[in-house]
C-alpha angles and dihedrals in degrees: 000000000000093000090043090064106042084054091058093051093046091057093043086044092051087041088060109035097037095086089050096061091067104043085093105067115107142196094252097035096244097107132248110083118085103246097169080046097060088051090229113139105253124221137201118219103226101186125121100233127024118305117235111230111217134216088224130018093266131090086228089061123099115278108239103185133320133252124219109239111255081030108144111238128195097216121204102198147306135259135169116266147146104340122248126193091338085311111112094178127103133185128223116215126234108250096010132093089214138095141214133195117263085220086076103038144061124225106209093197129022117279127212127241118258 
């Protein structure tokens, strides 16, 4: 009975609490913005150096600015581009008029086409 009811609290605990662990992701991955409330996929970059972000989805397009690998990234959608490593999608990210190979890095949640 005991159990029973600890269990119950835990799960109503976890059912509260679970949207606000996540209030906290941003676009740039330094916390503060509300990435899950703005309803946008997230990625991880999952590069070993910094990740160039490009002007076009191509590696011959303009760098626009780098990304730290394990960075948190908000991702507009995805389009087909310049391959990379046998990977020709690339991901637009949210804000920002920039894009990254999906080769480096991981989509958490589907994301739609452009």
């Amino acid at each position: 009975m005991v159990k029973k009811a600890l269990l119950t609290y835990v799960l109503a605990a976890g059912v509260l609490l679970g949207p606000l662990s996540t209030a906290g992701w941003a676009a740039d991955g330094r916390g503060g913005g509300h990435a899950r409330a703005e309803n946008r996929p997230v990625g991880v970059v999952e590069s070993k150096a910094p990740l160039n972000v490009r002007e076009k989805p191509t590696v011959y397009s303009g760098v626009v600015k780098q990304l730290h690998p394990h960075e948190r990234v908000l991702l507009e959608c995805q389009k087909r581009g310049g391959w990379v490593d046998g990977n020709p999608v690339w991901y637009r990210l949210h804000g920002s008029k920039g894009w990254v190979s999906a080769r480096y890095v991981h989509n958490l949640q589907p994301v739609r086409p452009c």
